[in-house]
C-alpha positions as CSV (number, residue, x, y, z in Angstrom):
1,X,-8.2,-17.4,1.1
2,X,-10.0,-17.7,-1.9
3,X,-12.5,-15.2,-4.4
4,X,-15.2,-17.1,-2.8
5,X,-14.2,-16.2,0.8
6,X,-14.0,-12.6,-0.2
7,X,-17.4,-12.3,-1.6
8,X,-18.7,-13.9,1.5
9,X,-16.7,-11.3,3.6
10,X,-18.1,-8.8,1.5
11,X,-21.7,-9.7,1.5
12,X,-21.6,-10.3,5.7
13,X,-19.7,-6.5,6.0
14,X,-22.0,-4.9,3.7
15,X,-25.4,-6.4,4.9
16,X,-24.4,-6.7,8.6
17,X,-25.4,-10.0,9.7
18,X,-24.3,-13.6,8.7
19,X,-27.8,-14.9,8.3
20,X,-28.7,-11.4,5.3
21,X,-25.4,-12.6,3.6
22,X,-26.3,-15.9,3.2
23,X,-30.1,-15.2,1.9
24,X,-27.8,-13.2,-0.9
25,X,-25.5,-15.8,-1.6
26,X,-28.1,-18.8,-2.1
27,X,-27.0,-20.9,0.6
28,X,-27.4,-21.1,4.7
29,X,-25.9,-19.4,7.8
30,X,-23.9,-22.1,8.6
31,X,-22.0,-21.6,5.8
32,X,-21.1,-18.4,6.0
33,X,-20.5,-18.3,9.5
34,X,-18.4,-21.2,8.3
35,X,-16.1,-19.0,5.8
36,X,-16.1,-15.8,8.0
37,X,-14.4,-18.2,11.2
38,X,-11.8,-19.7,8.5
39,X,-10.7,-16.5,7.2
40,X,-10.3,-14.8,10.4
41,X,-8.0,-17.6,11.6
42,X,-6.2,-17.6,8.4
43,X,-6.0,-13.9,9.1
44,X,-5.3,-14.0,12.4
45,X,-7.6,-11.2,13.8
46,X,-11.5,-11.2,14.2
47,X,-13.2,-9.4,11.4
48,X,-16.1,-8.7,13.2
49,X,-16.7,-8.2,16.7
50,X,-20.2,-10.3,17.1
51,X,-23.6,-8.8,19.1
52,X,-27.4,-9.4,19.2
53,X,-28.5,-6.9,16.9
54,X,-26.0,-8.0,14.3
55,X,-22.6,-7.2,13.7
56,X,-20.1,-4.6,13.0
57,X,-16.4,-4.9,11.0
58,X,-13.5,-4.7,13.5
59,X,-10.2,-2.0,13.1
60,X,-8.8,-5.3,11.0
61,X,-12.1,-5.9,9.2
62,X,-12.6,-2.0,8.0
63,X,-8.7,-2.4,7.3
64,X,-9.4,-5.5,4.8
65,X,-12.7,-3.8,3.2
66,X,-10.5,-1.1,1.4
């Protein structure tokens, strides 16, 4: 884990979707969705529990905002 996978964290938890988060960080969804997959296996919980409107932070994911 790295400041750059924070910020990515950050920008997905804040905006609520993968796809806002990487318009923000100059660079494509791929990416991000990328990071966020990496850090929840380094983590070893989902983040973010995935759905069609967008998504939302898990218990673990609120727990890592603060």
């Amino acid at each position: 884990m790295d400041a750059g996978d924070l910020r990515v964290f950050e920008a997905v938890a804040r905006l609520g979707g993968m796809n806002r988060a990487a318009r923000e960080l100059n660079t494509v969804q791929s990416n991000v969705t990328s990071r966020i997959r990496l850090l929840e296996k380094e983590v070893g919980v989902p983040l973010f529990e995935r759905h069609s409107p967008g998504l939302a932070r898990t218990n673990a994911g609120e727990r890592h905002m603060t």
